[in-house]
C-alpha positions in Angstrom: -0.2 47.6 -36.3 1.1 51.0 -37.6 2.4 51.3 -41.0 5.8 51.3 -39.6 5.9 48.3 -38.5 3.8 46.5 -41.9 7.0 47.7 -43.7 9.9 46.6 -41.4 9.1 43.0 -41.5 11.8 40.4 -42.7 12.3 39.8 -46.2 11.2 43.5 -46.6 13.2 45.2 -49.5 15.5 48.2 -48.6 16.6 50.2 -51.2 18.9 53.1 -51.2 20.4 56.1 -53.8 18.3 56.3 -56.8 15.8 53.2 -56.0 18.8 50.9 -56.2 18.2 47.5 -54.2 20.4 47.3 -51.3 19.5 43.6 -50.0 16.5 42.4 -47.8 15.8 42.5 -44.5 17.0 39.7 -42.3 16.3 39.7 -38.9 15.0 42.8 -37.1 16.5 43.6 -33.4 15.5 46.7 -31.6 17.8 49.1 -32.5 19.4 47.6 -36.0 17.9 45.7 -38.8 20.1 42.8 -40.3 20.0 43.0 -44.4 21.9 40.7 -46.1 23.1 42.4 -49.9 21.4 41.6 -52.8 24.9 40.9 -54.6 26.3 37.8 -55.7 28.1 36.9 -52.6 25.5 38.0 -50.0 26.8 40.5 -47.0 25.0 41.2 -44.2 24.6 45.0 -42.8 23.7 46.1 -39.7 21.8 49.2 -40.3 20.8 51.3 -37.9 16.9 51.9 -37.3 16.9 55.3 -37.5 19.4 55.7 -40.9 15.9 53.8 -42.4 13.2 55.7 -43.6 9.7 54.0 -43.5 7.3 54.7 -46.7 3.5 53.0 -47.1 5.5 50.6 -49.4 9.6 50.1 -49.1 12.3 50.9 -46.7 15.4 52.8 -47.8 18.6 55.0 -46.7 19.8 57.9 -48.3 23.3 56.5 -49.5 24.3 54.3 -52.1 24.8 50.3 -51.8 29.0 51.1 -51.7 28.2 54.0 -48.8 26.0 51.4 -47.2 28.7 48.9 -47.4 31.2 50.9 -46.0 29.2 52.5 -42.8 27.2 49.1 -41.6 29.2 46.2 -42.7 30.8 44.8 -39.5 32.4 41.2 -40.2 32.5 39.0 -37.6 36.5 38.8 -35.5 35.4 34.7 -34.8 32.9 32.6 -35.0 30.3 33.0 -32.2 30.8 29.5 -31.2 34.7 29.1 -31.5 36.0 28.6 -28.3 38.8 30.9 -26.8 
């Protein structure tokens, strides 16, 4: 395995703007990486693989928590299972 893919494994940390936690990762699809926010009522982000930068030891964007919020929050319109 390359280093890349040690660090992006779920319940990896990703941290953004100053070394501030951002939330951990979820679920990891090939082209986005599901984090849910470390906050007290958790959000999940879709980030974008290549808005993450890969060190030998974290994960992290170059935007704040707020910014990340903003760009890669996408709440769900229904419920995957409702019917209509």
């Amino acid at each position: 395995m390359s280093p890349e893919t040690d660090a992006i494994r779920v319940g990896a940390s990703l941290t953004g703007e100053r070394g501030r936690r951002i939330g951990t990762v979820d679920a990891i699809f090939s082209d986005y990486l599901l984090v849910r926010t470390a906050g007290i009522v958790p959000v999940d982000l879709y980030i974008p693989r290549p808005a993450v930068t890969v060190g030998a030891d974290r994960l992290w964007v170059s935007c704040s928590a707020d910014e990340a919020y903003k760009r890669w929050h996408r709440p769900l319109k229904q419920a995957p299972h409702a019917d209509g």
